[in-house]
N, C-alpha and C positions, 0 to 999 in steps of 0.2 A: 710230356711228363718230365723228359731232361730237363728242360729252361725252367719249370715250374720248380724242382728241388735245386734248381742253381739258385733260383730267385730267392726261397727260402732260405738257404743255404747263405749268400750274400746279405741277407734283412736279417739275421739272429745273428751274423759276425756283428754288422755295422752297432745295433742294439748293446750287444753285451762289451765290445772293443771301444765302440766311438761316443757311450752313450752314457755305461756303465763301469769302463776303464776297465775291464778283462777281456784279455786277448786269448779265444780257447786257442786257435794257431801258435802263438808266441810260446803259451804253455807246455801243449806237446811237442814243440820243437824244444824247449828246455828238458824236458822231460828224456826226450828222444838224445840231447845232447849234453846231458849234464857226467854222464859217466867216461864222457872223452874226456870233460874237464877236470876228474879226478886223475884220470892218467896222468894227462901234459901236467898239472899241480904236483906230482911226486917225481914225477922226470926233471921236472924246473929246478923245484927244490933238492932235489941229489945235488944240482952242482950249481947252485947259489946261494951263498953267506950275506946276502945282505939282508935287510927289510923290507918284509914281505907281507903285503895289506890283500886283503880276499875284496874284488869287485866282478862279481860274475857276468859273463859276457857269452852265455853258452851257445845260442840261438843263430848271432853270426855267420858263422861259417858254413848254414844251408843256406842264406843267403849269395842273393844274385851280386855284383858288383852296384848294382843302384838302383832302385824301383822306378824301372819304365813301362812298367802294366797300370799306372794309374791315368787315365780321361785327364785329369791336370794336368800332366804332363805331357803330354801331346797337345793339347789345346795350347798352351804356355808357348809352346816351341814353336807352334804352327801361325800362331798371329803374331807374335814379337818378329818373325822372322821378313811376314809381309810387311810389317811397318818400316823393319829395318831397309828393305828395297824399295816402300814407298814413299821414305823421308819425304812425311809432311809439314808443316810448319809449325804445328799446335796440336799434340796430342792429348788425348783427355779421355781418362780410364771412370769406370764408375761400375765400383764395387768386385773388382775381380781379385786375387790374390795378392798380396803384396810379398810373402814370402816365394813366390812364383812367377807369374806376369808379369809384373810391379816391375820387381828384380832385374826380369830379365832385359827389359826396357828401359831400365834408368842406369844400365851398365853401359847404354852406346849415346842416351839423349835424354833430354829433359820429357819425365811426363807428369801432369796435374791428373790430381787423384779426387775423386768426390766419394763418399761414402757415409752411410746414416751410423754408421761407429767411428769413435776417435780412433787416433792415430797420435800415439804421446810421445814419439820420438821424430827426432830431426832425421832423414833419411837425404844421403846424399841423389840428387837428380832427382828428386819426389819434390812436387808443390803439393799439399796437400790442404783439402776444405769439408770439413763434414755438412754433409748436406742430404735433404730427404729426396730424392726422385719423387717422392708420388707427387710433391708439390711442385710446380711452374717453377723454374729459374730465369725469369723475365729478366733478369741483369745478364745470362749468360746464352740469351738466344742468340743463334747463329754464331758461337762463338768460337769454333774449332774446327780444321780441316779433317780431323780425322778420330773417329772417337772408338770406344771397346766396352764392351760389358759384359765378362765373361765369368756365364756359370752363378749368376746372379741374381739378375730380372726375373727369374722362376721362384726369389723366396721373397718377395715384393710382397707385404702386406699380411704375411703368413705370423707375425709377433717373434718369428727366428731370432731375428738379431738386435730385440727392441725396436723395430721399426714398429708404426702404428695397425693394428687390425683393419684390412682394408680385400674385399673379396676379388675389388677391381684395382689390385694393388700393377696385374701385369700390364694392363691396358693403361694406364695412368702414367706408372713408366717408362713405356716403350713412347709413346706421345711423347710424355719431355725428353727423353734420350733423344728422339728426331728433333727436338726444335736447338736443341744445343748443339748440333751439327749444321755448318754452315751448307749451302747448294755446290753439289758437287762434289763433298765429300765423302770419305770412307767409312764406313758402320762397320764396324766387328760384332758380332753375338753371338753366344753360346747357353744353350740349355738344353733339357731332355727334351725331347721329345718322342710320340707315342702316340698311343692310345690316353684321351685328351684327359685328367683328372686332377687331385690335388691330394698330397699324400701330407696330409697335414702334423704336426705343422714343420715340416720338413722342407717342401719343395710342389711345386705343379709341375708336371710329365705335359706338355704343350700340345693339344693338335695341330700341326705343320698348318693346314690350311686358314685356321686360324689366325698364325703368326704371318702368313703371307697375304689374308686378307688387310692386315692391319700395317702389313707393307706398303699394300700400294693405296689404302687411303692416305699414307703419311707421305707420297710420294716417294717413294723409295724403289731404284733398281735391283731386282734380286740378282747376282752375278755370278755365283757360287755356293754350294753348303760341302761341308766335308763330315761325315757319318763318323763317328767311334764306338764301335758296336764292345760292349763286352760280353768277354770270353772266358771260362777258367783259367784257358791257356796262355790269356794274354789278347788287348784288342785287336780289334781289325779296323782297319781304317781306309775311308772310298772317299773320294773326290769327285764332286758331280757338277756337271753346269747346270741351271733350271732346264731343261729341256729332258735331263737324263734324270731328274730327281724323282725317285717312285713312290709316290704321295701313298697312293692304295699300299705297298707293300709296308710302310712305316704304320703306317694307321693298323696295322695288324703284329706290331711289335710291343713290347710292353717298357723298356727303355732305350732309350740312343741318343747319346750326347750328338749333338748337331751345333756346329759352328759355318755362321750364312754369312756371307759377305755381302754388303749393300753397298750403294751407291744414292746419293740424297741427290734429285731433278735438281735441274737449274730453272 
């Protein structure tokens, strides 16, 4: 009954904050902090003569120093950090974050960016190419040592971001994601996974065995997944080899960001 009013609880923020531009949170924290800002405003003003403009900023100061309770943000940190120690030759992102990932990768090396939305500005350490996943990139088979797609592949074909209406939008992707990965190289992926469905047109919640069947048809080594569970309190986060990953226990969760490490056969 707790995870079910957490879940609700989290689906009418995302709705009315991400969807509908009202933050009920934001609000009560205003609410809750708007009469400290009359104080400091009359303590300020006693002993300042100069020019004085009103830009309320009341909410702040229940604020943490940075928001590290968000799945992006772990994810982010967690795979820029293995590329940075796997310095491959050619790295090639498709469709994960650019004020994140992106970012955090093109601050130590070069990375090529593919995504089915433009991208209108010049970004230093960014190559970047709009392009569709669902369709073949036959010019860019086997064209990269090391590739990422995070947090992405899950809204393939859903009409989210202008991509085309397409039911076999995941399966369509993750095929060309493997063929644009040379033999031998590193697959990064991240998406929910669960109990297997499609929360349209948001996102699909993945069946794990599903993404691992469609592994090892693409030949692909599974070598690791790392779990980000949410909490009210803030994630938790496990690191598994395949051997420890509890397929049955996920299959009875209703979301968990999952980032799988692969390995493409020689």
């Amino acid at each position: 009954m707790k995870n079910y009013f957490y879940r609700f609880a989290y689906r009418t923020q995302w709705l009315l904050a991400v969807q509908m531009g009202f933050d009920v949170r934001k609000f009560v924290l205003f609410l809750r902090g708007f009469p400290g800002y009359v104080r400091d405003y009359l303590k300020f003003r006693k002993n300042y003569k100069g020019p004085l403009n009103f830009l309320l900023c009341v909410h702040d100061r229940f604020e943490d120093g940075g928001d590290v309770n968000s799945e992006y943000f772990w994810q982010d940190l967690l795979v820029a950090r293995k590329i940075a120690d796997a310095k491959p030759q050619r790295h090639v992102d498709v469709g994960s974050r650019v004020d994140g990932f992106i970012a955090h990768v093109a601050s130590f090396r070069q990375i090529e960016v593919l995504d089915v939305r433009p991208i209108h500005k010049t970004i230093p350490g960014v190559v970047f190419k709009q392009a569709d996943l669902m369709s073949p990139l036959s010019a860019m088979r086997n064209y990269c040592d090391s590739l990422s797609c995070l947090h992405a592949l899950e809204h393939f074909g859903l009409g989210r971001y202008g991509d085309p209406i397409n039911p076999d939008g995941f399966d369509l992707g993750f095929k060309n994601l493997v063929d644009v990965l040379s033999p031998d190289g590193m697959f990064y992926l991240s998406f929910p996974i669960g109990e297997g469905r499609v929360e349209f047109n948001s996102h699909r919640v993945v069946d794990p065995r599903h993404l691992l069947a469609c592994a090892e048809d693409a030949g692909l080594d599974f070598l690791e997944v790392t779990l980000i569970h949410r909490n009210a309190s803030g994630p938790r986060i496990e690191t598994f080899p395949p051997q420890k990953f509890d397929i049955e226990g996920i299959l009875k969760e209703w979301y968990v960001l999952a980032v799988f490490v692969f390995k493409k056969r020689v």
